[in-house]
C-alpha positions as CSV (number, residue, x, y, z in Angstrom):
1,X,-46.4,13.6,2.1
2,X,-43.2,15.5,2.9
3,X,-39.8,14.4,3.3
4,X,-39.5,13.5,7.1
5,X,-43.3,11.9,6.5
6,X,-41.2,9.2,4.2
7,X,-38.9,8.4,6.6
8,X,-38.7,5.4,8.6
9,X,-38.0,5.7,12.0
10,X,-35.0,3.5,11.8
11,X,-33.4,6.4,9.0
12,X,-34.4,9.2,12.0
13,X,-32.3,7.5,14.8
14,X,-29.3,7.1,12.0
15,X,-29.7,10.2,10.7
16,X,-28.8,11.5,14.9
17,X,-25.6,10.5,14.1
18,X,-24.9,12.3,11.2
19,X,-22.0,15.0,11.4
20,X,-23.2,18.4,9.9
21,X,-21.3,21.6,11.1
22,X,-23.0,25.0,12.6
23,X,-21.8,28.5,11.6
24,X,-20.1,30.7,14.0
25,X,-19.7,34.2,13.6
26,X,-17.8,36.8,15.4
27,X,-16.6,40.4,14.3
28,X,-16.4,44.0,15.7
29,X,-19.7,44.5,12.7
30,X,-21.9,42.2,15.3
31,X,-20.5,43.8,18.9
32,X,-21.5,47.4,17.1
33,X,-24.7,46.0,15.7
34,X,-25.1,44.6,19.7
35,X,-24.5,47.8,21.3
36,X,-27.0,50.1,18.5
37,X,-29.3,47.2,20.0
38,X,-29.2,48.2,22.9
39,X,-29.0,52.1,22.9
40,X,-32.4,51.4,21.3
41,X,-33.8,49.4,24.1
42,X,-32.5,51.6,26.9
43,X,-33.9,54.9,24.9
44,X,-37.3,52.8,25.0
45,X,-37.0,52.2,28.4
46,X,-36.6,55.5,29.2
47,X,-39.4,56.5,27.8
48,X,-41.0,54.7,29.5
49,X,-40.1,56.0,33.0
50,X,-37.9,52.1,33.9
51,X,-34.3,54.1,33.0
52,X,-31.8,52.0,31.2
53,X,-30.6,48.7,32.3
54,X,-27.4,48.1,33.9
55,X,-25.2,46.5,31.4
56,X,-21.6,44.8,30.6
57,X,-20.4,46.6,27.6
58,X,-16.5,45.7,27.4
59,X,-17.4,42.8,25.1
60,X,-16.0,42.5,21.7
61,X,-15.2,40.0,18.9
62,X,-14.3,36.6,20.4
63,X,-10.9,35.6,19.9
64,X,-9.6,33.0,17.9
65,X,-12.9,31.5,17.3
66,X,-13.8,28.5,14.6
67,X,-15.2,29.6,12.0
68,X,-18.0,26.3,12.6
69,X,-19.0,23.8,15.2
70,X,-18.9,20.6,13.7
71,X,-21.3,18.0,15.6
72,X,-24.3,15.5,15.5
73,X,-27.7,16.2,15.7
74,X,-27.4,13.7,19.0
75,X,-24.7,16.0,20.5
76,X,-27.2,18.4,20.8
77,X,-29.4,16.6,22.6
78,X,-27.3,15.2,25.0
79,X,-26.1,18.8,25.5
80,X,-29.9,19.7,26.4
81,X,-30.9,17.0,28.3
82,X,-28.2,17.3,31.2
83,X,-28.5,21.3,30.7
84,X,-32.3,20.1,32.3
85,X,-31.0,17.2,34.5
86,X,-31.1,19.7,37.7
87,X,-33.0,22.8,36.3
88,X,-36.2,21.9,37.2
89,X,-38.9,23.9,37.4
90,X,-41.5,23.9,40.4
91,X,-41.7,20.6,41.9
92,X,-41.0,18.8,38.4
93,X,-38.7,16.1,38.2
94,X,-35.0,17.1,37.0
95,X,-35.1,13.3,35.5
96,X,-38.6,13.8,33.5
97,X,-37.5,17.2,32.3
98,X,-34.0,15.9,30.7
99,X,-35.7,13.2,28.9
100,X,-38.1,16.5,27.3
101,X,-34.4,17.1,25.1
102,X,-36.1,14.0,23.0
103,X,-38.9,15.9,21.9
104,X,-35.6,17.2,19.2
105,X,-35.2,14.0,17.7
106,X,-36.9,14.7,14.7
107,X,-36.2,18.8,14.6
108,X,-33.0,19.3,13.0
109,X,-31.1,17.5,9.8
110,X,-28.5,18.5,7.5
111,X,-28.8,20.6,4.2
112,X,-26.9,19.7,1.0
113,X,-24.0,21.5,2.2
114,X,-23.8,19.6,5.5
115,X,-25.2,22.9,7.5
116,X,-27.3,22.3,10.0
117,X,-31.0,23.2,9.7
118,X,-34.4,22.4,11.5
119,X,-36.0,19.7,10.0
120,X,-39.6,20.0,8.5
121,X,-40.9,18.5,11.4
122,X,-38.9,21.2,14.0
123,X,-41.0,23.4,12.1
124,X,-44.1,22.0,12.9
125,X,-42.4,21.6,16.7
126,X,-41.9,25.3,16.6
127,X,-45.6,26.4,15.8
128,X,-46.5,25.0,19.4
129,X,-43.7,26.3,21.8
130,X,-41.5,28.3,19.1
131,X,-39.9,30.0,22.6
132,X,-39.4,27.2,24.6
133,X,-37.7,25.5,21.4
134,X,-35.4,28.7,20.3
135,X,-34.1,28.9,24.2
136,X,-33.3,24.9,24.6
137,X,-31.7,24.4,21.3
138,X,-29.7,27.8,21.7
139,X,-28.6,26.9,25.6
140,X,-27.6,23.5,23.8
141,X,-25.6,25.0,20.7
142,X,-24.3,27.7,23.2
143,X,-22.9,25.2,26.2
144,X,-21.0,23.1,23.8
145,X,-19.6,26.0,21.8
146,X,-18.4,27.4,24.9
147,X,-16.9,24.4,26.1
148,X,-14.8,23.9,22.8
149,X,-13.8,27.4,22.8
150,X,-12.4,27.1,26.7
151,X,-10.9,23.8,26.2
152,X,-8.8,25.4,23.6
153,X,-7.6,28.2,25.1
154,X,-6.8,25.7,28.1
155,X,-5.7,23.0,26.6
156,X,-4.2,21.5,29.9
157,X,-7.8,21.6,32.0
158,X,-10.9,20.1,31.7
159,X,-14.2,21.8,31.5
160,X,-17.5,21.9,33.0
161,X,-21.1,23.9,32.2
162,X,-22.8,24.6,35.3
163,X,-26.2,25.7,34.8
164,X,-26.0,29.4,37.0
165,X,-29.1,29.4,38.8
166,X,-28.7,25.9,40.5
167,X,-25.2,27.1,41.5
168,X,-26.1,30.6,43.1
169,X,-28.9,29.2,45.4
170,X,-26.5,27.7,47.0
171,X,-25.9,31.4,48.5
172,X,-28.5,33.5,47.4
173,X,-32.6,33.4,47.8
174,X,-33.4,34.3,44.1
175,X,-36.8,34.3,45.1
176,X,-38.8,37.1,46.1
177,X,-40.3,36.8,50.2
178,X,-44.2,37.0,50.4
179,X,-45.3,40.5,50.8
180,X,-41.6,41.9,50.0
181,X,-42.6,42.9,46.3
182,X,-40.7,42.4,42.7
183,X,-36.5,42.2,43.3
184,X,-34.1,44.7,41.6
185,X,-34.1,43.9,38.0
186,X,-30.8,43.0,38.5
187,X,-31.3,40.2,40.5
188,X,-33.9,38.7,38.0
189,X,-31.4,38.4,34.7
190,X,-28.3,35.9,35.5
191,X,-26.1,34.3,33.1
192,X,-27.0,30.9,32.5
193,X,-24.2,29.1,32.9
194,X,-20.7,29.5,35.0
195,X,-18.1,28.1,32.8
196,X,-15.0,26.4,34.4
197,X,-11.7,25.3,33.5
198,X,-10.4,23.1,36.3
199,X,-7.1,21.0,37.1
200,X,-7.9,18.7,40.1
201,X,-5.7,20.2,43.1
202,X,-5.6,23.8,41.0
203,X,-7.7,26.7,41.4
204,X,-9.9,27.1,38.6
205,X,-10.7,29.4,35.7
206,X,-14.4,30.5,35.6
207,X,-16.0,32.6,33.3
208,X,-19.9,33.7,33.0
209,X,-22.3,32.5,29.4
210,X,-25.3,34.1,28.5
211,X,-27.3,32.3,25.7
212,X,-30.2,33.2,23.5
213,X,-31.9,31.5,20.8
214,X,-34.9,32.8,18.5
215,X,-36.4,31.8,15.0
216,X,-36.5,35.4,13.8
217,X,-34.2,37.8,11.8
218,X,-30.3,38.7,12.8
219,X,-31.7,41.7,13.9
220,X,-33.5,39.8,16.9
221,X,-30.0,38.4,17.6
222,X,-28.6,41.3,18.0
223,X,-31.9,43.0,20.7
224,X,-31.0,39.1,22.2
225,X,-27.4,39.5,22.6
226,X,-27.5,43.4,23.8
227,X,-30.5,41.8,26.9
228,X,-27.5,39.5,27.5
229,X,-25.2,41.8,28.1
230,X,-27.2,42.5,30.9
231,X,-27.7,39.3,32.0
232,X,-24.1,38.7,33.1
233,X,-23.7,42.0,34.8
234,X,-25.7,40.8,37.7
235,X,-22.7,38.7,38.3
236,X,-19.5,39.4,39.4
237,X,-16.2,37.2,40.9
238,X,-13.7,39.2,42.4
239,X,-14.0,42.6,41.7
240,X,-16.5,44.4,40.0
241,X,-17.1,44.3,36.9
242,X,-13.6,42.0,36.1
243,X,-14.6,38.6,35.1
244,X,-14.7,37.5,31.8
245,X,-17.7,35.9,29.9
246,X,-19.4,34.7,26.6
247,X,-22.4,35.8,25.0
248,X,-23.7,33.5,22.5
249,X,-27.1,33.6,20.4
250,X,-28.2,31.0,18.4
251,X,-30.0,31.8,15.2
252,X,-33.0,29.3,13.7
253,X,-34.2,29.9,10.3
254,X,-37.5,28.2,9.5
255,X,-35.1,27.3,6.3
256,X,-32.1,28.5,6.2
257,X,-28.9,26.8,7.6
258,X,-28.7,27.8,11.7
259,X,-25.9,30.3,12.8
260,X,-24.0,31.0,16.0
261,X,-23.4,34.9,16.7
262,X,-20.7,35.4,19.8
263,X,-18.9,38.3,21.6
264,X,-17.1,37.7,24.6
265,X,-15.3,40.1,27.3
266,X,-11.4,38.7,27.6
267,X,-9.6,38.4,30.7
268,X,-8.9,35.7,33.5
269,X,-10.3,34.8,36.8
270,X,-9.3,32.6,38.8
271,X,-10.5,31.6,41.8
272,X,-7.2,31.4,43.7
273,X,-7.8,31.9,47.9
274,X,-7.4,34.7,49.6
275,X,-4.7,34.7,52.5
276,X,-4.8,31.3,54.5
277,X,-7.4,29.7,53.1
278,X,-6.3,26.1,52.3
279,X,-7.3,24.0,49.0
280,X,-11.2,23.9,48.3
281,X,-12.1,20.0,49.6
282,X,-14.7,19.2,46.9
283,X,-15.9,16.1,49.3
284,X,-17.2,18.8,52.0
285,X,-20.8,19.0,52.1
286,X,-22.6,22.4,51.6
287,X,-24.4,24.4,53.9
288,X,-27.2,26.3,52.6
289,X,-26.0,30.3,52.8
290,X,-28.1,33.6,52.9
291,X,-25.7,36.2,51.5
292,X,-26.7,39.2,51.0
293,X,-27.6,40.3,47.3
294,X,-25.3,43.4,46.8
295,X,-22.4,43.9,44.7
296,X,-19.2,46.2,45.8
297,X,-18.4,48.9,43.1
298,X,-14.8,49.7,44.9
299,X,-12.7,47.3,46.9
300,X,-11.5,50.2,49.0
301,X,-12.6,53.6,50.6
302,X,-16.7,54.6,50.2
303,X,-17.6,51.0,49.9
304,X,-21.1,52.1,47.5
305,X,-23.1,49.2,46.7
306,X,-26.2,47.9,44.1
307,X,-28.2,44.3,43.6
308,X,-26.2,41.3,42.2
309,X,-24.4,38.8,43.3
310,X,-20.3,39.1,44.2
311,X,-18.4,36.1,45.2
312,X,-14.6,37.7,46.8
313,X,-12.0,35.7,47.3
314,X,-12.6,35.4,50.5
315,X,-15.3,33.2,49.6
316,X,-13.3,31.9,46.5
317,X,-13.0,28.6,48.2
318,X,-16.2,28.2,49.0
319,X,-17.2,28.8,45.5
320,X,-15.2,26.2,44.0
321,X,-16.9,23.7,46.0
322,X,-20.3,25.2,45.0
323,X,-19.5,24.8,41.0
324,X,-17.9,21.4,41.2
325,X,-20.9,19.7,43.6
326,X,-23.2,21.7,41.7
327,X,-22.1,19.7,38.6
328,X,-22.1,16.5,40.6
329,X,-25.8,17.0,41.2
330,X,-26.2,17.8,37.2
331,X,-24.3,14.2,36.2
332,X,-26.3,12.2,39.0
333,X,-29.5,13.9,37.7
334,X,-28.7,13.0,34.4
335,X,-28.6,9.6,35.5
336,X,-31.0,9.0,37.5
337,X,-31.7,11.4,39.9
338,X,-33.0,10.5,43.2
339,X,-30.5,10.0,46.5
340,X,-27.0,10.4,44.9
341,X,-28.4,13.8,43.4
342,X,-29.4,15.1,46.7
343,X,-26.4,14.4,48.5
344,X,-24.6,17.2,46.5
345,X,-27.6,19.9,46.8
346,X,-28.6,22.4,49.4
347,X,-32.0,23.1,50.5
348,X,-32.9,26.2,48.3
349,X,-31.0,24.2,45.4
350,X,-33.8,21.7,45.5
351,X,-32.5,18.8,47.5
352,X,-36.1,17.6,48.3
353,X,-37.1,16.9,44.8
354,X,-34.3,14.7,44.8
355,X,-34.8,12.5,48.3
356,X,-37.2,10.2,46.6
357,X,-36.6,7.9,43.7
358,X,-40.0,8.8,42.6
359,X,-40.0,10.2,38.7
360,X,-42.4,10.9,36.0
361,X,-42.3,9.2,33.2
362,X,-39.5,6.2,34.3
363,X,-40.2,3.0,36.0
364,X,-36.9,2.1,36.8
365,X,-33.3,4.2,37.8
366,X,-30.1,3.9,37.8
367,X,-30.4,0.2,37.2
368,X,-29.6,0.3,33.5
369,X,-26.3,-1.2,32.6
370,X,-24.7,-1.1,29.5
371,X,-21.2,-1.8,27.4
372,X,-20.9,1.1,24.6
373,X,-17.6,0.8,22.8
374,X,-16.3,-1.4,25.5
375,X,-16.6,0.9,28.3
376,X,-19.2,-0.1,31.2
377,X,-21.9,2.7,31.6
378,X,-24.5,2.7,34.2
379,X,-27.7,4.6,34.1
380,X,-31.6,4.7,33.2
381,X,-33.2,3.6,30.0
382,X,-36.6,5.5,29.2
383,X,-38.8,3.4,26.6
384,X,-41.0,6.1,24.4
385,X,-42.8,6.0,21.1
386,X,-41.3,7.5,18.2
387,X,-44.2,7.2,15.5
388,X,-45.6,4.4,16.8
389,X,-42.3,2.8,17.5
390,X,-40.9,2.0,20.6
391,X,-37.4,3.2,21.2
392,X,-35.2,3.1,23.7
393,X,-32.8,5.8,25.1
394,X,-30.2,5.5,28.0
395,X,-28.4,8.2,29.8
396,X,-25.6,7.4,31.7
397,X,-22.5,7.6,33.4
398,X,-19.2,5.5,33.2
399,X,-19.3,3.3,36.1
400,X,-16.3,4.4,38.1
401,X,-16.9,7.8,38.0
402,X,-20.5,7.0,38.8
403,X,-19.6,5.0,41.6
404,X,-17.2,8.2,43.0
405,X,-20.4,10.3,42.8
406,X,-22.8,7.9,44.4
407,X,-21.0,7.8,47.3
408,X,-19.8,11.4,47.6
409,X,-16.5,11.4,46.1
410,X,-16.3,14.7,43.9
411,X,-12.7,14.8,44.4
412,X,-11.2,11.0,42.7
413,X,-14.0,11.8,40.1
414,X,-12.3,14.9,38.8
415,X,-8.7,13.2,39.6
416,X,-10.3,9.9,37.7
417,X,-12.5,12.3,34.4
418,X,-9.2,14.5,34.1
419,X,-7.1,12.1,33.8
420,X,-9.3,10.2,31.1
421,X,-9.7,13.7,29.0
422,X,-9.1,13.4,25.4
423,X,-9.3,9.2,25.7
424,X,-13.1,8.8,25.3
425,X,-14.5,7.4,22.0
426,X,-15.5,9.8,19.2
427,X,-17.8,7.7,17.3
428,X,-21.6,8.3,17.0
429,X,-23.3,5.1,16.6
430,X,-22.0,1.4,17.7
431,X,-23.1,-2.0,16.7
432,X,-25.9,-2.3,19.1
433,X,-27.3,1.8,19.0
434,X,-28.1,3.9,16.1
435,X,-26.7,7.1,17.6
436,X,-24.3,7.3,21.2
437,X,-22.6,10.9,22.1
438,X,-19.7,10.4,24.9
439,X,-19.0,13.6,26.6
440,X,-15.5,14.4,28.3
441,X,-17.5,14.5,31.5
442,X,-17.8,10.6,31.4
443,X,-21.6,10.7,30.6
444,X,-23.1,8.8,27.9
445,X,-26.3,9.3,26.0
446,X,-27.4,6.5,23.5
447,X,-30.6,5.7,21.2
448,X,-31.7,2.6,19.1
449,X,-35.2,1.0,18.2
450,X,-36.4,-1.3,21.2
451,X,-36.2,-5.4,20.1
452,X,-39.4,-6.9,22.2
């Protein structure tokens, strides 16, 4: 019998709430090691008659980064399952998906030096889907380290992950029409998340994040973080080639202690409008666009284009309504799902997989209300199994900002989140649930065993 055999599952859900801390490292070493990576890959590719891949290279050592990430096991899995909440795949159900991040209960647990490090069990997890694993617990690690990093370079703002592809539908067909062929490679890597620093009646910050994840060597970081690089160079706000971004991969020892490797290009965007263009009204509902997927490599004069996706600030305003209802769709999602997620989607976003409260796996949304360190959350419990024991989980989202988003008002949420930033509870387990994590965005994720 091994370790995690011995537990009960009462020691699991406390263990969730254990603070352990995560490595992060950052150097001029890793950003040469990056781009060896991928002179190596491109020489391959040329070999091979594809040509090199078009590529950000201006990144370099992050700035000012901490040298850990300290968090709970639970963290991450609230930071997985509303990364899922509104990617869904197919005609899967963003709801079902999210409550997938619970598959990690078990996978990861703390060394003797209070390192993070999969569990024996994520070991046996990672035999079955060891890719699916390394790219859901790195887009986890990665969206919460780039959300501490942002928030402290802008200390004033708050901060939201958008997950990339749900926002650039909005805009863009990143599908490929019957009988048209295979797209520009370009158009088939994106960065996986916009990350946005916000003020409620400002214009934002936004940067691009590419995350990988694998269970192999440092070496396979690197190849990761080099395919990255071209990731975000399919996307570009304001001019080309000018907006910042993260790269982040995540490595997962079968035994060793996990590690986050970052390089970042520095700079500032911000989507301020052009000319006359009032203040982006958040409340406005979004048309579904078909822009045109090409990318201007000079502002002025011969006006020479490739395949990507530009936003200029023409359309700045426009944009900013895309991020912030895009993440309105994420937090209802992540809730529930259903009606008050479709509201905030377009068509090719995948507003019809919301317009029917009709969801694998749970019986009942949205109806779930609960008190978690005396603030009122409301939300959707899911009842599962845990070896053989029923447990409950319950996602959710403080009740006035959930009421502003049920009924369409993005704008008093962010007035109502910002103004709360920096007042929500820090502790990871209460009386009545073995492991709770509180975001900043007001949502709530909580576990305990199920008392029939």
């Amino acid at each position: 019998m091994n370790k995690d055999e011995s537990k009960t599952v009462s020691e699991i859900l406390d263990e969730l709430s254990n603070t352990s801390h995560v490595q992060v490292r950052s150097s001029t070493e890793l950003a040469a090691h990056v781009s060896a990576a991928a002179e190596d890959e491109d020489e391959k590719r040329i070999d091979n008659g594809q040509g090199p891949l078009r590529r950000r290279t201006d990144y370099r050592a992050a700035r000012i980064t901490p040298r850990s990430l300290t968090l709970t096991p639970w963290q991450i899995i609230h930071a997985i399952g509303l990364g899922a909440a509104s990617a869904r795949q197919g005609a899967g159900r963003g709801l079902a998906e999210h409550w997938g991040s619970l598959r990690y209960s078990q996978a990861l647990e703390s060394n003797q030096g209070g390192y993070l490090k999969l569990s024996s069990e994520g070991r046996e997890l990672l035999r079955f889907y060891k890719a699916t694993q390394s790219g859901e617990i790195g887009t986890g690690f990665a969206s919460l380290l780039a959300e501490k990093l942002v928030r402290s370079r802008y200390p004033d703002h708050s901060v939201s992950v958008i997950p990339a592809d749900v926002a650039l539908k909005a805009g863009w067909s990143l599908r490929s029409t019957a009988g048209a062929g295979a797209r520009p490679e370009p158009l088939q890597r994106r960065p996986h998340f916009f990350v946005e620093a916000w003020q409620p009646g400002q214009p934002s910050k936004v940067l691009l994040l590419s995350s990988k994840g694998t269970h192999s060597s440092v070496q396979q970081v690197h190849k990761q973080l080099s395919t990255a690089s071209a990731h975000v160079e399919s996307v570009h706000i304001g001019p080309y080639g000018t907006v910042p971004y993260l790269l982040i991969g995540t490595e997962i020892p079968q035994k060793e202690s996990l590690a986050l490797h970052i390089l970042e290009a520095p700079g500032t965007t911000v989507l301020r409008p052009s000319g006359k263009t009032s203040e982006a009204d958040l409340n406005l509902t979004l048309d579904q666009q078909n822009r045109m997927a090409d990318v201007a490599l000079h502002a002025e004069g011969d006006r020479k284009t490739i395949p990507g996706f530009q936003v200029l600030p023409e359309s700045f305003a426009w944009f900013s309504i895309v991020l912030a209802r895009t993440e309105a769709a994420t937090l209802t999602a992540f809730t529930g799902g259903g009606k008050p997620t479709a509201q905030y989607l377009t068509k090719e976003q995948g507003r019809r997989h919301f317009q029917h409260d009709v969801h694998a796996d749970t019986g009942r949304l949205r109806d779930a209300e609960h008190r978690i360190h005396g603030i009122d959350f409301l939300g959707t419990d899911h009842i599962y199994r845990l070896n053989g024991t029923r447990v409950e989980a319950f996602s959710g989202l403080e009740k006035s900002l959930y009421m502003h988003l049920h009924d369409g008002r993005v704008n008093e949420y962010r007035r109502e989140v910002h103004d709360l930033r920096g007042q929500w509870p820090d502790r990871s387990s209460s009386e009545q649930w073995s492991a709770v994590s509180i975001r900043a965005d007001g949502t709530v994720m909580a576990i305990r065993l199920r008392e029939d």
